[in-house]
KEZADREN-387801 format. One record per atom (N, C-alpha, C, CB): residue in three letters; chain; atom name; x, y, z. Coordinates in Angstrom, 1 decimal. Glycine has a CB too. Example, Ala and Ser with C-alpha at 12.3 -4.5 7.8 and 13.67 -1.06 7.14 Angstrom:
BEGIN
    r  c   a    east   north      up
  ALA  A   N    13.2    -5.7     7.8
  ALA  A  CA    12.3    -4.5     7.8
  ALA  A   C    13.2    -3.3     7.8
  ALA  A  CB    11.3    -4.5     9.0
  SER  A   N    12.8    -2.2     7.1
  SER  A  CA    13.7    -1.1     7.1
  SER  A   C    12.9     0.0     7.9
  SER  A  CB    14.1    -0.6     5.7
END
This chain:
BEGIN
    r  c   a    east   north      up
  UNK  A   N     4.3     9.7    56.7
  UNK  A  CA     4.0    10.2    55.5
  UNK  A   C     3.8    11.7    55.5
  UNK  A  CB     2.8     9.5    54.9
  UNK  A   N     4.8    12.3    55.9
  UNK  A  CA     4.9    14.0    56.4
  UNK  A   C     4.5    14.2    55.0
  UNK  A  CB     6.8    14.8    57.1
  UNK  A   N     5.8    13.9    54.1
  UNK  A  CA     5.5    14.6    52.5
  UNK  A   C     4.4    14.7    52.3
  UNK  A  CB     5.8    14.0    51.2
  UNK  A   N     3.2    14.0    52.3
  UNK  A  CA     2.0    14.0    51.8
  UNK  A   C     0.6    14.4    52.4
  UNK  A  CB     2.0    12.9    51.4
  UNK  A   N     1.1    14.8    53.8
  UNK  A  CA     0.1    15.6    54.5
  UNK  A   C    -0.8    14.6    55.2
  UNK  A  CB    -0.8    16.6    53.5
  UNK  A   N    -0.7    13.0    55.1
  UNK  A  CA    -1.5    12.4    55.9
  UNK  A   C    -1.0    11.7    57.1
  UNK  A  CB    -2.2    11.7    55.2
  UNK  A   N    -1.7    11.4    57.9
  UNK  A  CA    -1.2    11.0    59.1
  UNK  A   C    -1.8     9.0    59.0
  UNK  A  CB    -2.1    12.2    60.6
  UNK  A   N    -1.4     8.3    59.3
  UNK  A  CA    -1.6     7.1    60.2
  UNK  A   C    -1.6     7.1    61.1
  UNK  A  CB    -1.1     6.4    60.1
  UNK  A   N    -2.7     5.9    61.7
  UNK  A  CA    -2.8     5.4    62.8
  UNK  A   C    -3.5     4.4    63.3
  UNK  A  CB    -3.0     6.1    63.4
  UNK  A   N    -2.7     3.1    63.8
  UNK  A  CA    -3.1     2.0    63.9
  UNK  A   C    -3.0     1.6    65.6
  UNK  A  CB    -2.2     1.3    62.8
  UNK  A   N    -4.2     0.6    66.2
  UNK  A  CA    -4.1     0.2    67.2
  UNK  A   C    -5.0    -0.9    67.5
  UNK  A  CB    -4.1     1.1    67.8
  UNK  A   N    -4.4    -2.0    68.2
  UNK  A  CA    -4.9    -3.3    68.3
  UNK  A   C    -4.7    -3.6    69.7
  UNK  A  CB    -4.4    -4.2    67.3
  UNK  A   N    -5.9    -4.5    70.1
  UNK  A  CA    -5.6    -5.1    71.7
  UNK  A   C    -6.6    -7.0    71.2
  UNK  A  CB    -6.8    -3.7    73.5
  UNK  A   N    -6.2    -7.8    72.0
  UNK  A  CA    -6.8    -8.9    71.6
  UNK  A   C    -8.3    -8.9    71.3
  UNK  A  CB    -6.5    -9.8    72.6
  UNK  A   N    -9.5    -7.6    71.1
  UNK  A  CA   -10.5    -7.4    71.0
  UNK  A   C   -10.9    -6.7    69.7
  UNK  A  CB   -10.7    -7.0    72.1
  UNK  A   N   -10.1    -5.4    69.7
  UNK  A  CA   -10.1    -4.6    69.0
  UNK  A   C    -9.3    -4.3    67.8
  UNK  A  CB   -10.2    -3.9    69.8
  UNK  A   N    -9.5    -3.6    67.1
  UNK  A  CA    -8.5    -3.2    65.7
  UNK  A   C    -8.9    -1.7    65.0
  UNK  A  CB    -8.8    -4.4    64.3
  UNK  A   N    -8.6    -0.7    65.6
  UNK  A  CA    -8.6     0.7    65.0
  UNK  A   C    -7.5     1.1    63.7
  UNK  A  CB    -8.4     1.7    66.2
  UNK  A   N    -7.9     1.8    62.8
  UNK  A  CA    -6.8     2.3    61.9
  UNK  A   C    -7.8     3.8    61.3
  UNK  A  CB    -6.4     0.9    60.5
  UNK  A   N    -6.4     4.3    61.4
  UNK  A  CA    -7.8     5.9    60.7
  UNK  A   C    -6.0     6.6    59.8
  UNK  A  CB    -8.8     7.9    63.2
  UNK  A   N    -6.8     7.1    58.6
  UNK  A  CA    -5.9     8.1    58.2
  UNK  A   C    -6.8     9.4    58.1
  UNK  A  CB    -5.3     7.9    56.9
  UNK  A   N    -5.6    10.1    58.0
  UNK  A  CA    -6.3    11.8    58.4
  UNK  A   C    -5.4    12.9    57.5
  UNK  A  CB    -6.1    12.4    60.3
  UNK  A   N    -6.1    13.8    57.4
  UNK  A  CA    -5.4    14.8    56.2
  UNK  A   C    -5.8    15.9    57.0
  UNK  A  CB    -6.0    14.7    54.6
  UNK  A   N    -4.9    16.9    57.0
  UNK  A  CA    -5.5    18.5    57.5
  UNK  A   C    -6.3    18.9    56.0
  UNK  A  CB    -4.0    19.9    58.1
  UNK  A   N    -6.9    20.0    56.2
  UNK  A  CA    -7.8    20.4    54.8
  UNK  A   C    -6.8    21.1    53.5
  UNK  A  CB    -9.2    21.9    55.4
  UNK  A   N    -7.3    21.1    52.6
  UNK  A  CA    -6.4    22.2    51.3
  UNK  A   C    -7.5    22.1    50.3
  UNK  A  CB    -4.8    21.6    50.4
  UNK  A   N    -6.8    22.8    49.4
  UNK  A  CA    -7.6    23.5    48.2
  UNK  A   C    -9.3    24.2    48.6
  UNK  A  CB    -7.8    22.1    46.9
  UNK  A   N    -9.9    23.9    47.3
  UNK  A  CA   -10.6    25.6    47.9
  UNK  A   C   -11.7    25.0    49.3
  UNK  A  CB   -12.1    26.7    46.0
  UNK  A   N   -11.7    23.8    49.8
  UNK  A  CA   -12.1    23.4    51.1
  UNK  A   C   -11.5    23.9    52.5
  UNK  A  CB   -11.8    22.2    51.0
  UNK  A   N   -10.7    24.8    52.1
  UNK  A  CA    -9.8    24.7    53.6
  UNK  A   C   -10.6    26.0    54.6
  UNK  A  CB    -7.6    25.2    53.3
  UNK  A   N   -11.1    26.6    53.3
  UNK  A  CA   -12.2    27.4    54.8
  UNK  A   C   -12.5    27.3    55.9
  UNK  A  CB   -13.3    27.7    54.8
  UNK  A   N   -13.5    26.5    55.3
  UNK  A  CA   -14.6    25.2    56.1
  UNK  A   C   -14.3    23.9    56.7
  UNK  A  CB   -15.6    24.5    55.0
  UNK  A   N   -12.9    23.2    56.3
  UNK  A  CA   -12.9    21.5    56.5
  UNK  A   C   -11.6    21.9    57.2
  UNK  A  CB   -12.8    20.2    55.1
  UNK  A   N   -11.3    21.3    58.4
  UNK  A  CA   -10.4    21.4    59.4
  UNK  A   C    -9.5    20.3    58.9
  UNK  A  CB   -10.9    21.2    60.9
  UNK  A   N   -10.4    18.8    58.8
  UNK  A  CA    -9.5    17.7    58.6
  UNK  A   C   -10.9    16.9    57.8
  UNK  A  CB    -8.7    16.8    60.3
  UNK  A   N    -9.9    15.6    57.2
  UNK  A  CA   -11.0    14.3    56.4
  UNK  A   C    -9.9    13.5    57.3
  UNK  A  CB   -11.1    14.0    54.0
  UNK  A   N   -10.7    12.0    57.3
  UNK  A  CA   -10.6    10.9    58.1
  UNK  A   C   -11.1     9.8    57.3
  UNK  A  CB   -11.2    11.0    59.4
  UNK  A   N   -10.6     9.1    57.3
  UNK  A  CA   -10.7     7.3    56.6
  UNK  A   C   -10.4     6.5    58.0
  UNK  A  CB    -9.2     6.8    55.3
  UNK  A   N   -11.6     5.6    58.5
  UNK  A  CA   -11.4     5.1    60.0
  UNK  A   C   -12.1     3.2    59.2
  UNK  A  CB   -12.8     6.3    61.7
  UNK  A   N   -11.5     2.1    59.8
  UNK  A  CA   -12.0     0.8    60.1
  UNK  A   C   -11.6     1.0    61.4
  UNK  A  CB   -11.5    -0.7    59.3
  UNK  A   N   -13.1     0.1    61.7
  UNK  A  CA   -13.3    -0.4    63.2
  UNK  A   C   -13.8    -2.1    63.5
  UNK  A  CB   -14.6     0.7    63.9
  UNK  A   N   -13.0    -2.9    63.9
  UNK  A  CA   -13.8    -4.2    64.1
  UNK  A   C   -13.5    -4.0    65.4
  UNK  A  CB   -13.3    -5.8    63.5
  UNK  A   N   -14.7    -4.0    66.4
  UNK  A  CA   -14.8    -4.9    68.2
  UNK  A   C   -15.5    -5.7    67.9
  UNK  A  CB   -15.5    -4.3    69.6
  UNK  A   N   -15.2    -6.7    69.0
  UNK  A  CA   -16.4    -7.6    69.4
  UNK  A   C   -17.2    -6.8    70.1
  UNK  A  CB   -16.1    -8.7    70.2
  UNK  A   N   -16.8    -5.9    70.7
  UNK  A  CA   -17.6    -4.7    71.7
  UNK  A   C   -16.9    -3.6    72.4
  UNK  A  CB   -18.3    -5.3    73.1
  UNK  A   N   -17.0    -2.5    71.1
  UNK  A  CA   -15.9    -1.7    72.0
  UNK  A   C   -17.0    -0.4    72.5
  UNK  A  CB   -14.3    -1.0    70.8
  UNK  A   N   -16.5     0.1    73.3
  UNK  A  CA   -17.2     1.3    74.1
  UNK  A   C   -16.4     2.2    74.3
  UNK  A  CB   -17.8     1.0    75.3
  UNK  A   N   -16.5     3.8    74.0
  UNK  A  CA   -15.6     4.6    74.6
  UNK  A   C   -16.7     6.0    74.7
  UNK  A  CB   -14.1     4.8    73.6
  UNK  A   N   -15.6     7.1    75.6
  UNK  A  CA   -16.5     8.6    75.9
  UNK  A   C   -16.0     9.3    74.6
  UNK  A  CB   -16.0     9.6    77.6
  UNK  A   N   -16.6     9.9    74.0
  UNK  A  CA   -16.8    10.9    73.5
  UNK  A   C   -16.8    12.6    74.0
  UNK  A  CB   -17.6    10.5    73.1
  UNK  A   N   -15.3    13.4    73.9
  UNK  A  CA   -15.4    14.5    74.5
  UNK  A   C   -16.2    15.5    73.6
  UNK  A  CB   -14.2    15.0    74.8
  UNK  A   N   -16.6    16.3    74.0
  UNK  A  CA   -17.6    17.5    73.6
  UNK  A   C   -16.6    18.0    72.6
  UNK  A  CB   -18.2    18.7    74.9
  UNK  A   N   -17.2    18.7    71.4
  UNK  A  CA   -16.7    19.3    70.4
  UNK  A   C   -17.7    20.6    69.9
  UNK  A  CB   -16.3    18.3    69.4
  UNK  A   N   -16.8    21.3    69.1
  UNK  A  CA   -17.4    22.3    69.0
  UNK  A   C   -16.9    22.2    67.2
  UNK  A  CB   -17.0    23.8    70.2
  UNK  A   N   -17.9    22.9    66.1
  UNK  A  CA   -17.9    22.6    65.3
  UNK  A   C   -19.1    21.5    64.7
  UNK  A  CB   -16.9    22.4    65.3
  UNK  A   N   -19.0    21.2    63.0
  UNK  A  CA   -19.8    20.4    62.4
  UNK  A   C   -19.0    19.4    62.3
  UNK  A  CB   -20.4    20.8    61.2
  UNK  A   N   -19.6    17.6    62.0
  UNK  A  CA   -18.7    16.5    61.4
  UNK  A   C   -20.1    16.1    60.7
  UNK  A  CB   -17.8    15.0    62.7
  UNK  A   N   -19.5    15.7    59.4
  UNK  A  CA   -20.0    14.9    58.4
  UNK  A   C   -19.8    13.2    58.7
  UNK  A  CB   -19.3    15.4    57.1
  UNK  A   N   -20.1    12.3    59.2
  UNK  A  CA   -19.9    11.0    59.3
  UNK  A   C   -20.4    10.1    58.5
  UNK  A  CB   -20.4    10.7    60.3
  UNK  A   N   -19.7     9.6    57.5
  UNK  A  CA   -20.6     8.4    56.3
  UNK  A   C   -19.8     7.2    56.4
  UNK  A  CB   -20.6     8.8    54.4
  UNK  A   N   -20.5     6.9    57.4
  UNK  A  CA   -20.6     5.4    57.6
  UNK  A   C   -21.2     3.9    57.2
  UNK  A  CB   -20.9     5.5    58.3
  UNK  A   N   -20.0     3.1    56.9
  UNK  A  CA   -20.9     1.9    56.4
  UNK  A   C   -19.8     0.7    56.9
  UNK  A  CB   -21.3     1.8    54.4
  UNK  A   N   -21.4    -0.4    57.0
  UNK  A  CA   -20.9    -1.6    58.0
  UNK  A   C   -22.1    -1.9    59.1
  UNK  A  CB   -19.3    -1.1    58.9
  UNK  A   N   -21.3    -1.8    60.7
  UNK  A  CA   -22.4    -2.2    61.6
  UNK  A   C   -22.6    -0.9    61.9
  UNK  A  CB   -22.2    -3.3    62.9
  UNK  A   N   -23.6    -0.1    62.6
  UNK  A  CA   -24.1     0.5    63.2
  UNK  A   C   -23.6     1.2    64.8
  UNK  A  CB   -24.9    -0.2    63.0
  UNK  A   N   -23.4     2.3    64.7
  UNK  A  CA   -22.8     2.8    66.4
  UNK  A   C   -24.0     3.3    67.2
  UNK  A  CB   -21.6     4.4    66.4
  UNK  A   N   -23.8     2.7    68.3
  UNK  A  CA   -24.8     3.1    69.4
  UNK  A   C   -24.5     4.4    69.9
  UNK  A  CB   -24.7     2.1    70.7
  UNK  A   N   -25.1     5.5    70.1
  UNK  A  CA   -24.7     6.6    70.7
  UNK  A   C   -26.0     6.8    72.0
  UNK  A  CB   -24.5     8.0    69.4
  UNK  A   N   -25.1     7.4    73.1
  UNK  A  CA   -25.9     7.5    74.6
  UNK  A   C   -25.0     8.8    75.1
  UNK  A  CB   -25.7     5.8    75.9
  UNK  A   N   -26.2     9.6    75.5
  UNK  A  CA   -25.3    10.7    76.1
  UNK  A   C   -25.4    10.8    77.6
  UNK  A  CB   -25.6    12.1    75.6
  UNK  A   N   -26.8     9.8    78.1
  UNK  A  CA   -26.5     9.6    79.7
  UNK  A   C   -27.3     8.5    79.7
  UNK  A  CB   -27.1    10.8    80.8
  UNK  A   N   -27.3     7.6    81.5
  UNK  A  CA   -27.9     6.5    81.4
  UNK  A   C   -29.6     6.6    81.8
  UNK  A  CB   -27.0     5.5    82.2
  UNK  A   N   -30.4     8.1    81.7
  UNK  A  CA   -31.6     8.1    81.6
  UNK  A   C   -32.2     8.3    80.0
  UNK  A  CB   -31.9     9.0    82.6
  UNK  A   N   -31.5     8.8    78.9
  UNK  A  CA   -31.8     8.5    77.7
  UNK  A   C   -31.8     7.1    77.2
  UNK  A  CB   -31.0     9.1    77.0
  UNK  A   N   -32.8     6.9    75.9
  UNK  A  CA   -32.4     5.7    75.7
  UNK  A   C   -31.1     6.4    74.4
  UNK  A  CB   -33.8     4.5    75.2
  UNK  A   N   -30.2     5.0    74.2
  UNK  A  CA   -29.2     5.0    73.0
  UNK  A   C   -30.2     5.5    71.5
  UNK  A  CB   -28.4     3.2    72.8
  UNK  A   N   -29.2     5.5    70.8
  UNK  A  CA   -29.5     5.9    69.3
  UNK  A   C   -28.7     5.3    68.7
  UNK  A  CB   -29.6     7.2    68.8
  UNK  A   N   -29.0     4.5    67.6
  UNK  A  CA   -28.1     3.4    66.5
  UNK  A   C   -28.2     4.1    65.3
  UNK  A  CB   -28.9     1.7    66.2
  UNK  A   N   -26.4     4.2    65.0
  UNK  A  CA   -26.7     5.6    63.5
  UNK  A   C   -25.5     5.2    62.9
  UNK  A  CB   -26.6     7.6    63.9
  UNK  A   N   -25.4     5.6    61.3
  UNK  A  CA   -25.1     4.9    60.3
  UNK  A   C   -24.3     6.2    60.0
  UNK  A  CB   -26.3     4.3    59.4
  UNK  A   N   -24.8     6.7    58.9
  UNK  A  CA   -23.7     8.3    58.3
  UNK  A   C   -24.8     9.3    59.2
  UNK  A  CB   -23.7     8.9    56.0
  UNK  A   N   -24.4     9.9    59.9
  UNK  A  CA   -24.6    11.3    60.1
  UNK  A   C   -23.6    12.6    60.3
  UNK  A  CB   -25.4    11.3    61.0
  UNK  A   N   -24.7    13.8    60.9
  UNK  A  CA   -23.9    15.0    61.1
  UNK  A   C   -24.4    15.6    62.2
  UNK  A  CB   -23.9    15.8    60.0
  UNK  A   N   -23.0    15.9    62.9
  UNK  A  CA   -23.2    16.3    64.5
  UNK  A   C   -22.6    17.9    64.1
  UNK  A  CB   -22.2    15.2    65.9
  UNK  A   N   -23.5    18.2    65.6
  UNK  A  CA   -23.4    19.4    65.7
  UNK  A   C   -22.3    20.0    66.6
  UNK  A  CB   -24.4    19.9    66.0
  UNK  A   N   -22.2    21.4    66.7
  UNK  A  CA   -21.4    21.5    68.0
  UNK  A   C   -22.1    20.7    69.5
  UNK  A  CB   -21.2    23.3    68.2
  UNK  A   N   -21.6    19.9    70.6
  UNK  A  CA   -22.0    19.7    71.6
  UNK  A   C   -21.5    19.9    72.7
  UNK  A  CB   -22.2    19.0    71.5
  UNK  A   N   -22.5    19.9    73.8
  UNK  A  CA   -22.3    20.2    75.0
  UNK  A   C   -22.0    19.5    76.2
  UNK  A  CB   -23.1    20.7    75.2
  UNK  A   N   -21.6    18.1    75.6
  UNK  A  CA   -21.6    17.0    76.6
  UNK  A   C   -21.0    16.0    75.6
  UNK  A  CB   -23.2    16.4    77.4
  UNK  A   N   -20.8    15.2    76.9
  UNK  A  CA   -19.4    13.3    77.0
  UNK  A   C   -20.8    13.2    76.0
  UNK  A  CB   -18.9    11.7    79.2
  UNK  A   N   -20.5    12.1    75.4
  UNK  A  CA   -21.2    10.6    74.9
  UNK  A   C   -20.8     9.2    75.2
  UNK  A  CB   -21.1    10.5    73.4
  UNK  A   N   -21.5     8.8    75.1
  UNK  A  CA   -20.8     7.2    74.7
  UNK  A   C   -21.0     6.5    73.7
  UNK  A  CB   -21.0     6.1    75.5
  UNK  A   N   -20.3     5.8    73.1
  UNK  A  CA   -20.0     5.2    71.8
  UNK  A   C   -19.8     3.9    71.7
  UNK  A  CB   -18.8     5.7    71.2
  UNK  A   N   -20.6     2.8    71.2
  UNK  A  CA   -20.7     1.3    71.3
  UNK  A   C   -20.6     1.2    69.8
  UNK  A  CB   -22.2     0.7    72.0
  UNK  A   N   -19.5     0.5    69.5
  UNK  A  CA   -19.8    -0.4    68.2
  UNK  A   C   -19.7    -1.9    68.7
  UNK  A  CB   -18.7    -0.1    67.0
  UNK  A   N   -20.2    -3.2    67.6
  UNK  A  CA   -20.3    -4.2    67.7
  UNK  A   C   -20.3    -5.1    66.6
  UNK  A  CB   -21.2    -4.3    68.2
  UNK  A   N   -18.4    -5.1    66.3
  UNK  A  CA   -18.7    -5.8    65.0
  UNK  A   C   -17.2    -5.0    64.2
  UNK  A  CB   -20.5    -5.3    64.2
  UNK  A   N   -18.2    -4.7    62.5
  UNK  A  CA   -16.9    -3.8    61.5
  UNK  A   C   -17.7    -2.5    61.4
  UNK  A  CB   -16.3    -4.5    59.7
  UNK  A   N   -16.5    -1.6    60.4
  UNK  A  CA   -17.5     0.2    60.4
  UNK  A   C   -16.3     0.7    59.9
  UNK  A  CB   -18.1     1.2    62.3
  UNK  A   N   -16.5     0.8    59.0
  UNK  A  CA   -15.6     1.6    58.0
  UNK  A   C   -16.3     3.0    58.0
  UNK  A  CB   -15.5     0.9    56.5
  UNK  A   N   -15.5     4.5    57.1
  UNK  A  CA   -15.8     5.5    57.1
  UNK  A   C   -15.3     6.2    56.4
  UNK  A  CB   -15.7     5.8    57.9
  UNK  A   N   -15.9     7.8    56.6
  UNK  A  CA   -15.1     8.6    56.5
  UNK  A   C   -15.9     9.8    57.4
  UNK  A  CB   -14.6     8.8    55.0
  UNK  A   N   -14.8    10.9    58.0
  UNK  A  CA   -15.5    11.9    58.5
  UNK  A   C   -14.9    13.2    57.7
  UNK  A  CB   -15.4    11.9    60.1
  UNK  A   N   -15.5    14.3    58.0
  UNK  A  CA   -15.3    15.7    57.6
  UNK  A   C   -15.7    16.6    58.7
  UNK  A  CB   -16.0    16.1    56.3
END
């Protein structure tokens, strides 16, 4: 869907089911907003690293809940919509279940 500026992307394994669309930014947003994202997630248990980023994300999330751990002497944090900052480190990322979205 070149014409229309959004991207798909779909990916499945006998556990998992990702799908995200994405748009680069326009109109009077494009200052500020790099990209928007529309993401479903069903695992039974998916887990991945999270690379460091630099920048804001807006996350509004609804469904189950993501575990976030940035080492194994923290404890995790279970979070719904939020907003991250620029960071300095991997994460890890647990969902358990569905999680629909969107990011900015």
């Amino acid at each position: 869907m070149a014409s229309t500026g959004y991207r798909l992307s779909r990916w499945e394994t006998e556990r998992d089911v990702h799908e995200m669309a994405t748009r680069v930014r326009a109109g009077t947003a494009s200052r500020c907003v790099r990209r928007y994202a529309g993401y479903e997630e069903q695992s039974a248990i998916l887990t991945r690293r999270e690379v460091a980023q630099a920048g804001t994300s807006l996350v509004l999330a609804f469904g189950d809940r993501v575990t976030v751990a940035y080492d194994e002497a923290e404890a995790p944090v279970s979070l719904g919509a939020f907003v991250l900052g620029t960071q300095t480190r991997a994460s890890l990322t647990t969902l358990s279940g569905c999680q629909r979205g969107v990011q900015v």
